[in-house]
C-alpha positions in Angstrom: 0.0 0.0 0.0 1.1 3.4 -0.4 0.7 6.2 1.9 -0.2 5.8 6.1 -1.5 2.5 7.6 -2.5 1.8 11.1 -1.5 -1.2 13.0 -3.4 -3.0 15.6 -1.1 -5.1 18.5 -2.6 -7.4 20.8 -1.0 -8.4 24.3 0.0 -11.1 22.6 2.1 -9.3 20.2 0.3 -10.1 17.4 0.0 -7.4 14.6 -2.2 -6.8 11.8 -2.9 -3.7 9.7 -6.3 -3.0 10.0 -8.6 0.7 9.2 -9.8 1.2 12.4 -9.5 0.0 15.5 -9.5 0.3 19.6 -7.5 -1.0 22.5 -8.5 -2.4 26.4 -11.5 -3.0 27.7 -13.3 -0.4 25.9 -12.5 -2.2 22.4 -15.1 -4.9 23.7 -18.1 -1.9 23.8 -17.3 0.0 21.2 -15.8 -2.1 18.1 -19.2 -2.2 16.4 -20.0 1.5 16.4 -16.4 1.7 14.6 -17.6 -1.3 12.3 -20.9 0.3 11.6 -20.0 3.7 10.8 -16.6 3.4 9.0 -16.1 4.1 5.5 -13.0 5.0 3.5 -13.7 8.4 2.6 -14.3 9.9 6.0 -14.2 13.4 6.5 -12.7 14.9 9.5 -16.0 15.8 10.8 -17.5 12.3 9.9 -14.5 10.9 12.1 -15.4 13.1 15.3 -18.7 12.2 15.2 -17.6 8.4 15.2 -15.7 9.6 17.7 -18.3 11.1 20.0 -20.5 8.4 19.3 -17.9 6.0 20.9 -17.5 7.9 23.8 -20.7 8.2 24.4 -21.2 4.7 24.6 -18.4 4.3 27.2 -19.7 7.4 29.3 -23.1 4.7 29.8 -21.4 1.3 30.3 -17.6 1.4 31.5 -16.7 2.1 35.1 -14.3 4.8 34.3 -15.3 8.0 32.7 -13.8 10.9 31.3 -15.3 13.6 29.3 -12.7 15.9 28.0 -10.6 15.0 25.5 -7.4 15.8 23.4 -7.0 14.8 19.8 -4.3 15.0 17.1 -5.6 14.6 13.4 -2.2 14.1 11.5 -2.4 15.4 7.8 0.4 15.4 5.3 2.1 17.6 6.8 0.6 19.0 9.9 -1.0 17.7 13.2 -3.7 20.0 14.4 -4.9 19.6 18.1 -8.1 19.8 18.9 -9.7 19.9 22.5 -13.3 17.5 22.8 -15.6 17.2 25.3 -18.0 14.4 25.6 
């Protein structure tokens, strides 16, 4: 492939390149919103709203919850910040 990919590794060590994808405990609640709402052509603004969406879902059913959040959205050849809150 050309361009970027994203790997996924387990605590196994075991590593695939895969589109999308989530770590810990939270991968378990939110791997199908990620599934269901992924496409390649996402737009920034698509990918926040995934991103909210997934959030949500751990605000209602994970023990731990946070609300604000930092992102970096890495672009050819910048990384913008931006600040979220869930």
């Amino acid at each position: 492939k050309d361009g970027y990919q994203l790997y996924w590794c387990d605590y196994l060590s075991n590593m695939d390149s895969v589109n999308k994808g989530a770590h810990g405990y939270g991968a378990y609640l939110v791997s199908a919103i990620l599934d269901k709402y992924y496409h390649e052509n996402l737009t920034v603004d698509e990918a926040l709203d995934i991103f909210k969406l997934c959030f949500e879902e751990l605000k209602k059913r994970f023990l731990l919850t946070q609300i604000n959040y930092e992102l970096r959205i890495m672009y050819d050849n910048k990384v913008e910040t931006q600040y979220v809150t869930v």
